[in-house]
N, C-alpha and C positions, 0 to 999 in steps of 0.2 A: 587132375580134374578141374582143380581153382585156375589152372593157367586156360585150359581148355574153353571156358564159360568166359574170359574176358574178349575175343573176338566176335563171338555172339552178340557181346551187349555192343561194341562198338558199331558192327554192321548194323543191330538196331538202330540205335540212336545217328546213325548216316541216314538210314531212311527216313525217319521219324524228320530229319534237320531237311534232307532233300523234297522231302511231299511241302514240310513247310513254307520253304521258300517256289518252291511250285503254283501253291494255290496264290501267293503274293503278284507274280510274275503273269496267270493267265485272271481275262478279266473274268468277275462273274456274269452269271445268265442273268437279263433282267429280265424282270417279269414284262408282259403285254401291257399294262397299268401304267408301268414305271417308262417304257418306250414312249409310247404315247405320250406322258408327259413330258417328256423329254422333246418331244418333237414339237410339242404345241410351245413349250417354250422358248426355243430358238423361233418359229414364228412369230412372237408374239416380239422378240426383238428386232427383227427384221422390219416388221409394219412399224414399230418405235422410231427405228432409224431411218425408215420412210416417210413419218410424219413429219419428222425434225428436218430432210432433205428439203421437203414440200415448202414447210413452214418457213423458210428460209428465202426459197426462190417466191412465194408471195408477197413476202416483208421487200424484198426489194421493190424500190420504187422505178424499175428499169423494166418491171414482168408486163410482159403481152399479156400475160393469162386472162381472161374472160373471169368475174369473179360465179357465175352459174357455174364452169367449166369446172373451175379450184372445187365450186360444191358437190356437185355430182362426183367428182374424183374422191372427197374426202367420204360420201356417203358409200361409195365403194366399198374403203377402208375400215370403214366401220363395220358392213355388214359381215365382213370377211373375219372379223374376228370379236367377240362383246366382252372379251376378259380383258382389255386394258384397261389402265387403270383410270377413271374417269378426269382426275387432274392434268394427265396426256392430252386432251381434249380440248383446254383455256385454249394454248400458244396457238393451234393448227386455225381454234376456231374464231381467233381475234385476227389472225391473219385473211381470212377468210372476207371479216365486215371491213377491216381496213381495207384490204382490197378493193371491196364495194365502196367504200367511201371515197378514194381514192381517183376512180372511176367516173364517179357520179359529179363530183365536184371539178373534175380537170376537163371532162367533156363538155360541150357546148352544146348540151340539150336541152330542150324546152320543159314543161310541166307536164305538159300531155305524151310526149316519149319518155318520160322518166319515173312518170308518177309514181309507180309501182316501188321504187328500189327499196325504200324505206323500208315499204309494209316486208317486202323480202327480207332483207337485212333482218329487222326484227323475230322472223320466223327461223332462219339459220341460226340466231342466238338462242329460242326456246328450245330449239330441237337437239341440239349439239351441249349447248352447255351452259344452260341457264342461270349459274351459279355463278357465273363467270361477271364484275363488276366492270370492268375494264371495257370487257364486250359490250352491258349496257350503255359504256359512256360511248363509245364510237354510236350505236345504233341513235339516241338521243342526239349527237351530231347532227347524224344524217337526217331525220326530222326535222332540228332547227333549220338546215341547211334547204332541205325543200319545201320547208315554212316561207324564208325569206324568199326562193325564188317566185314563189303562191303570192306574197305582196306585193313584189314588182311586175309581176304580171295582171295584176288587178290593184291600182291605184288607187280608184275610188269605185270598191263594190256595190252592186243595185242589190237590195234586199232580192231577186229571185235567181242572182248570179252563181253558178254552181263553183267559181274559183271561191268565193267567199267562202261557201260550206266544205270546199278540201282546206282555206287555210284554220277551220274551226275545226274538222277532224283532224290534225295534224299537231294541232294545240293539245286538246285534248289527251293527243295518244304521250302526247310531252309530255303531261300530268299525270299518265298513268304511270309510265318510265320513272316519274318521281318518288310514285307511292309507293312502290314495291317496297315488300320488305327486304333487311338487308342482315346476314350472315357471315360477318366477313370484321376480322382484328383492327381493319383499315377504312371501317364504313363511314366514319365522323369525316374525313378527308374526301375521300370518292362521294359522300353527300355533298360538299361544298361545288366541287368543280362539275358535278351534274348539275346541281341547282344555280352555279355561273351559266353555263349553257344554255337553259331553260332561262333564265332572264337576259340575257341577250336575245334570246328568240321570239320573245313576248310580244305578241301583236301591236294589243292596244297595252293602256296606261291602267283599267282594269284589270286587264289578265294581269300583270303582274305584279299588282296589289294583290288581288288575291291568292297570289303566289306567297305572296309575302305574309299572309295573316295567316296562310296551311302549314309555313315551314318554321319560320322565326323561334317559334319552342321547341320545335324538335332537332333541327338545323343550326349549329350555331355560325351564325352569320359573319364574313369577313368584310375587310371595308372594301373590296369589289364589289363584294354583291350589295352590298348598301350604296355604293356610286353607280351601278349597272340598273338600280330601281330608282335613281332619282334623275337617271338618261330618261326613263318613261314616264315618270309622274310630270305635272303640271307645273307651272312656275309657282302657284299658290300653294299646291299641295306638297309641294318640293320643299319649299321652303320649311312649312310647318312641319314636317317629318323632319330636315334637320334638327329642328329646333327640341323638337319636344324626344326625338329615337335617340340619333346618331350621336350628338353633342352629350349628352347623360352616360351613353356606354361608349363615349371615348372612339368610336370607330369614323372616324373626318381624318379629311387630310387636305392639301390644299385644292386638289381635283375636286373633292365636294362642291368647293364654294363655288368654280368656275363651273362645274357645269349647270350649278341650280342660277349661274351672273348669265352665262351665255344662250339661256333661255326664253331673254329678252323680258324682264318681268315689268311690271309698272316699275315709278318712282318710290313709292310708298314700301314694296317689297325690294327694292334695289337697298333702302336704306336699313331697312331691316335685316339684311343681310350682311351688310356692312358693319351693323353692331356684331351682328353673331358672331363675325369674323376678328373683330379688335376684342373682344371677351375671349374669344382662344385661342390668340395669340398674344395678349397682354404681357404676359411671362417670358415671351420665348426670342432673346433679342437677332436671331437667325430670320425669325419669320415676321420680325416687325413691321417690315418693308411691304407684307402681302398687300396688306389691305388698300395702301397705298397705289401699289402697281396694279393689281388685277382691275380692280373698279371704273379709274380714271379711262381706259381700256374700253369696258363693255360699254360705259357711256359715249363716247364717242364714236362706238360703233353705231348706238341707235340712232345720230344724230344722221337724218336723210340728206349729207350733201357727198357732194364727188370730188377726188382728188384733186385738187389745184392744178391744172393744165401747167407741165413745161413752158417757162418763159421763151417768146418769140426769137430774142437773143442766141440763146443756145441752142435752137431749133433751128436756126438759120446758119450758124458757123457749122452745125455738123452735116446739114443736108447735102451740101456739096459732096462729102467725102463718108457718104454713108455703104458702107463696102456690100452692104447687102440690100434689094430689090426692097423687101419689104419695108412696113412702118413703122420700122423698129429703133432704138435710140440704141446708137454705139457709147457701150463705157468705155473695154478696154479691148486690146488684141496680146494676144501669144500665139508667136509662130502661126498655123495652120487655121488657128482657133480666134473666133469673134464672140464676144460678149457685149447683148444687148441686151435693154431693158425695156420693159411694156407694162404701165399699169396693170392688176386685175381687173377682172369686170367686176365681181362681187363686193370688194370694200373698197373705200378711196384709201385706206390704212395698207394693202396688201401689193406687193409689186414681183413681176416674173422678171427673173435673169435666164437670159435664156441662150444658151451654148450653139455654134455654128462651127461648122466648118470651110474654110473656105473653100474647099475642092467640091461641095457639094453646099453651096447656098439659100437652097428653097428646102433644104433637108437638115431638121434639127437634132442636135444630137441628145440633148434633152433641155431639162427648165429647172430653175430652183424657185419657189415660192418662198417670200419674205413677209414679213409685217411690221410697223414699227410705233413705236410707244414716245411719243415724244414727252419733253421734259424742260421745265423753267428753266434748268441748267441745261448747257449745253452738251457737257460730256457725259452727263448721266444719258441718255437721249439713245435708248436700243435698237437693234436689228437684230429680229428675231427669227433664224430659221425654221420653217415650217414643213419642209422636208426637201426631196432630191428625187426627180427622175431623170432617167437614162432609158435612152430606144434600145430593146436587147441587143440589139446586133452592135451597139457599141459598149458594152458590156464588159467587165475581167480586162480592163485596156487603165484602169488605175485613173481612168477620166473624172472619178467621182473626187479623187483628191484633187484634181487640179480643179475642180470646180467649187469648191469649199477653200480652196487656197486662194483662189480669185474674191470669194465671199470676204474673206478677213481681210485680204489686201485691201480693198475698197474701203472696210468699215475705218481703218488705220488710217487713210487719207481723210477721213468725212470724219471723223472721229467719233465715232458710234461705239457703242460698245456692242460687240458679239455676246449672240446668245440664243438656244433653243427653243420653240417650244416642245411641248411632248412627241416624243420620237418614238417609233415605233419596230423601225425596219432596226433588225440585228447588223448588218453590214454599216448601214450608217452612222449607228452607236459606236460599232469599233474604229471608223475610220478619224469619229472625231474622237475619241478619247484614245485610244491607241497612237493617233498620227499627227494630234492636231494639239492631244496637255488637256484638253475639256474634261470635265469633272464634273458628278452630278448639284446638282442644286440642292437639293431637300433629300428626304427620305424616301420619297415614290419612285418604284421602279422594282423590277426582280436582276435578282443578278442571275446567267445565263454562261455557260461554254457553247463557245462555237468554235465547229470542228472545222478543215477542208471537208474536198467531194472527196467520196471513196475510191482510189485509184483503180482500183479493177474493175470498177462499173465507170467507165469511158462515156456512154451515152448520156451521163444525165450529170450535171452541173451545179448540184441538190446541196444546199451547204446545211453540214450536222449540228445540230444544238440540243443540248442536256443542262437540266435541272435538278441536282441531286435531293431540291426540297419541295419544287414545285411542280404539278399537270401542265405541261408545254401545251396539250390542248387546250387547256383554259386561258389562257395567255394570245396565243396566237386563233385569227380566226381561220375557214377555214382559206378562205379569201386571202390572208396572210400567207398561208402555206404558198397556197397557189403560184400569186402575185412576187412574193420572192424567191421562190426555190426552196423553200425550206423540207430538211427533211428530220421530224420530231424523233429522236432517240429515246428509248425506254431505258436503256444501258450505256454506261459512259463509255465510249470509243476506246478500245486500248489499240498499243501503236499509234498512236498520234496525238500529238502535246495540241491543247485546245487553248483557247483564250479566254480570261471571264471577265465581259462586258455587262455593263449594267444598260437594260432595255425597258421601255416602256417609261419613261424619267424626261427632267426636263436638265439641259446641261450650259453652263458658263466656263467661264475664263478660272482658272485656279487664283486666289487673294496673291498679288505680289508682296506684303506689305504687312505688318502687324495689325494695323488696323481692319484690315479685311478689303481694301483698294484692288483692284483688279485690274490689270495696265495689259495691253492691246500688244505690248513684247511679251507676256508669255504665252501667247500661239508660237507651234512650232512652223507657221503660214511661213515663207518665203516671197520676195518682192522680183515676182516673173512675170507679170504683169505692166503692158503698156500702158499708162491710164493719162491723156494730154489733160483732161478737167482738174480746172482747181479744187478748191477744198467747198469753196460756198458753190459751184456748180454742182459739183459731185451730191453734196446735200441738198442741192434742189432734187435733181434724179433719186435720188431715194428717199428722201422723206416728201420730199414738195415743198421745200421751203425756198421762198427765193427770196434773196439775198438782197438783192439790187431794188425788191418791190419794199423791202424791209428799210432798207438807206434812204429810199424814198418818203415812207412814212415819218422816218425821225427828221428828215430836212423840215419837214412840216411841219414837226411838233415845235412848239416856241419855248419847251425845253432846251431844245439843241441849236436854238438861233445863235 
């Protein structure tokens, strides 16, 4: 009977072990509740991975997309589903206003076909994702943005001109963009580079004092924005805000001085200025030289005479052999390439070198703008580049180094010393300090990566720059963007090694010397240039000094009998 009853129990316990792994093997029933969610779940990843596709193909600066088009699509998405999650919403919806800004800024429309985009723009931010700061700062762009075009299309408004009263509601709506409150771990930074926008954008010299007396305690103010309000103040008011704001909390730098010098003030405020300037810098034997260089400068700017005309001499041996039609002075030639010089119109201090080609002689390939600062001594006595253009079509041809190579070869013969003013264009910056040993001056400037174009987007030419500390919008305007191709990165580029060039700066020769001396062989320049002018020609042609009118004054002098 005991043997009998142990078969029993095994056959049980097989069942008991077989149903177990049974109910394991088939799935359970879900309930109707639990389907359902299940379902709305996988959609709700679906439209996720929809918005991300989207967000992606707008961010590109190569999209046809119509920015209404991207809206009406995104309002789609939305309605189709209201459980995602509301921070899914920032990326889709800043893609959205860049687009629009994007748009608005690269097209060549008037104020009367465009008016509107802003006020749009602004309403796609309330509706979508209000929360979003980032979104505010594009939208407050775009205001600035159709602010400036509202002034240049009305120069000088008549009190019942209706351009006037769009660029006062356009002010205003700036102001409103400012007040919002803010909710956000990162608002002290995002107030700054709004409140940079907004005074770049400022009409009059009012507005943005009053800007300045709404934000100052609650904004804490960087030394842009204290240089971006003394661009709009008055020379007299300029001044005394240095004196009494800037100078106490330490926010100057040498761009202050120059811009409240180059605002053309009396003599009494010139010298005044001049103190401010050797009182903070007294200490600092880097910046001793300031006061010295910038002053002598704006003085002689206001003095109302014209460049000393080219001696008849040199005018006469090159006319014969002037390779090109125009009235242009030949300095040098390389190969294909002619380099001439032409006063500017604007200063008798300022002079165009201006690039030819010979296969195409009435067609320039572009101009460099110079200025120069002469000096008791001779070899102190600068050339100061003030920037570089090129026609696109001769563009990514490396013509910008042989024309900055051409720049130093000249200074080497004339004995100038090379040197910037404030530079702007990121390509520029790299090619002299990258190509050329140039090195900043002072402490002004942001340092910058700059990427290549992105290879798989072939259509556009768009070079990447990132700021792991800085608002590249606030940096660049929008006109920047434009003007050189730039395309502002929110995220450092992976797959691709960048370079970090220091932009917005002003740059010289690195010291050869313990002393701090700086000698015209540490350019990495090359001597590929044709140049038959001697040395006192050559420094006629770019400063105006003639040599021969100079010999003539000492024969005179009963000094030199």
């Amino acid at each position: 009977m005991r043997f009998a009853r142990r078969p029993c129990r095994v056959v049980l316990f097989g069942l008991l072990g077989f149903a177990f792994v049974y109910s394991f093997s088939v799935p359970p029933q879900l309930r109707p509740s639990q389907q359902k969610q299940i379902v709305k779940s996988l959609q709700e990843k679906q439209l996720q991975q929809q918005l991300i596709l989207l967000t992606r193909q707008w961010s590109s600066h190569s999209s046809c997309t119509s920015p209404v088009d991207a809206y009406e699509e995104l309002l789609q998405i939305r309605q189709q589903s209201s459980f995602i999650d509301p921070c899914s919403w920032e990326a889709p919806t800043l893609a959205v206003i860049k687009l629009c800004y994007r748009y608005y800024s690269q097209s060549n429309l008037t104020l009367q076909h465009s008016e509107s985009y802003a006020d749009w723009a602004y309403s796609v931010w309330q509706t979508l994702s209000p929360e979003s700061l980032a979104a505010r700062h594009v939208v407050l762009q775009i205001y600035s943005l159709q602010l400036q075009q509202a002034k240049e299309s009305s120069q000088e408004p008549q009190p019942g001109d209706t351009r006037h009263s769009t660029t006062t509601t356009l002010w205003n709506q700036i102001i409103q963009l400012l007040s919002l409150s803010d909710h956000h771990p990162n608002a002290i930074t995002t107030n700054v580079a709004l409140l940079n926008s907004a005074l770049a954008a400022a009409p009059t010299d009012y507005d943005a004092w009053r800007l300045y007396e709404t934000t100052h305690t609650t904004t804490p103010w960087t030394t842009l924005s204290y240089n971006l309000l003394l661009g709009k103040l008055a020379p007299d008011r300029a001044v005394e805000f240095l004196e009494t704001n800037m100078i106490p909390a330490q926010r100057y730098n040498r761009q202050s001085f120059e811009i409240v010098a180059r605002a053309h003030p009396n003599d009494e405020l010139l010298d005044r200025l001049r103190q401010l300037c050797m009182t903070c810098y007294n200490d600092e034997s880097t910046n001793n030289k300031l006061c010295d260089d910038l002053f002598p400068l704006i003085t002689v700017e206001k003095q109302s005479r014209e460049r000393p005309p080219w001696p008849e001499h040199i005018l006469q041996r090159w006319n014969d052999n002037n390779a090109t039609s125009m009235k242009h002075f030949v300095v040098a030639t390389h190969g294909p390439f002619i380099l001439t010089a032409q006063p500017n119109r604007r200063s008798h201090t300022d002079l165009r070198l201006i690039l030819w080609s010979t296969s195409h002689p009435r067609q320039k390939i572009g101009y460099m703008l110079l200025t120069t600062t002469e000096s008791k001594d001779t070899l102190t006595t600068t050339s100061s580049l003030m920037g570089v253009y090129l026609d696109p079509q001769y563009r990514q041809h490396g013509l910008s180094k042989l024309f900055i190579n051409a720049w130093i070869q000249l200074c080497r013969k004339a004995q100038l010393v090379p040197r910037t003013e404030l530079i702007r264009k990121p390509l520029l910056c790299l090619v002299l300090q990258h190509s050329f040993g140039f090195v900043p001056d002072d402490t002004e400037g942001v340092d910058i990566e700059i990427y290549p174009p992105q290879r798989e987007d072939a259509s556009t030419n768009q070079i990447r720059v990132y700021s792991p500390t800085r608002c590249l919008e606030g940096i660049f305007s929008p006109w920047d963007v434009q003007r050189e191709q730039l395309h502002l990165c929110v995220q450092r580029p992976l797959k691709t090694k960048g370079r970090i060039v220091r932009v917005h700066g002003r740059f010289v020769l690195p010291p050869t010397t313990a002393s701090g001396d700086r000698s015209l062989d540490a350019s990495h320049a090359r001597n590929i240039w044709n140049c038959s002018l001697t040395k006192a020609e050559l420094r006629t042609v770019l400063i105006g000094e003639d040599h021969n009118h100079k010999m003539s004054e000492k024969s005179l002098d009963p000094r030199f009998v």
